[in-house]
Each structure stands twice: as C-alpha cells, then as structure tokens.
C-alpha positions as CSV (number, residue, x, y, z in Angstrom):
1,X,87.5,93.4,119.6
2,X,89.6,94.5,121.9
3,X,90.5,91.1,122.9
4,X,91.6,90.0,119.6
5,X,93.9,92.9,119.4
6,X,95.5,91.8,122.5
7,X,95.6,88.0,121.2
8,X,97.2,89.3,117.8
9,X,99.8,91.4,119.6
10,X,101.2,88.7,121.6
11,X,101.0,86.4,118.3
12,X,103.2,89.2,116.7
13,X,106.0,89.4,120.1
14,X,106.0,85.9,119.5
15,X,106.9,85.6,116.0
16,X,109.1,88.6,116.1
17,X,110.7,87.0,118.7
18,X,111.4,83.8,116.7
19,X,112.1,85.3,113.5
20,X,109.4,85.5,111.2
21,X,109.0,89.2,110.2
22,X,106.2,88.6,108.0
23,X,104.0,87.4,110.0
24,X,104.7,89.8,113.0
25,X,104.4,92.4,110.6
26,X,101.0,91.2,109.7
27,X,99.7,90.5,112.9
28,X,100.9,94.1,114.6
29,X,98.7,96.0,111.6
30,X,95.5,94.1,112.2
31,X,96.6,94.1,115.9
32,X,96.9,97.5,115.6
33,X,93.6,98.5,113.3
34,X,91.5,96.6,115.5
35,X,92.5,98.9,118.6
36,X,92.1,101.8,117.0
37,X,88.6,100.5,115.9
38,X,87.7,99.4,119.4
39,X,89.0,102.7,120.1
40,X,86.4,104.5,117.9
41,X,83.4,102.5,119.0
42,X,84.2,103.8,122.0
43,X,84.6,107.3,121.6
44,X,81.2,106.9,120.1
45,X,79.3,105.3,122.6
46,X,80.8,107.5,125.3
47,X,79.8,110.9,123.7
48,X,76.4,109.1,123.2
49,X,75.9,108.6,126.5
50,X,77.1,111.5,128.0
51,X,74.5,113.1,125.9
52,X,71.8,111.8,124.0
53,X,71.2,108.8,126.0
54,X,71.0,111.4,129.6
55,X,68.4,113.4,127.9
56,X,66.3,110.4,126.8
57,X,66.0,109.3,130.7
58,X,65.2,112.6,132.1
59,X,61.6,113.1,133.1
C-alpha cells in the first residue's frame, strides 16, 4: 500500500509539473488516503504486538 502511495505521488509531481491539475489533484488524494491507511494498519499492528501478541508467547 505504501508503495502505491509513493507511485501515485510521483504520478501527481509529474503531472503538476506539466500542467494537468486534474489529474495531480486526483492522484495526491488517493496518494494521500492510501498513506494515511497504510498509516492506520500500522498503528494497529504495532499496538497488537506490543501487547496482545507478547502475552500469547509467554510461558
């Protein structure tokens, strides 16, 4: 996920850079929701395993 962020922000300096608005526009808002997704995830997975996933290996 994070890749295609990446791939869509560099899609959107590229058209900015040649003029079309729209679809820089476009391509910074998904670029930009699928950070904050990847984000998220994890956020999640990181509380998880700091602790539920500890407590499920102890012994």
């Amino acid at each position: 996920m994070l890749k295609w962020a990446v791939i869509l922000a560099i899609v959107a300096l590229i058209a900015g850079a040649l003029g079309f608005t729209g679809v820089a526009g476009a391509a910074a808002g998904i670029a930009k929701i699928l950070f904050f997704l990847f984000l998220l995830g994890f956020i999640v997975v990181a509380v998880l395993g700091v602790t539920v996933f500890k407590s499920v290996t102890r012994e």
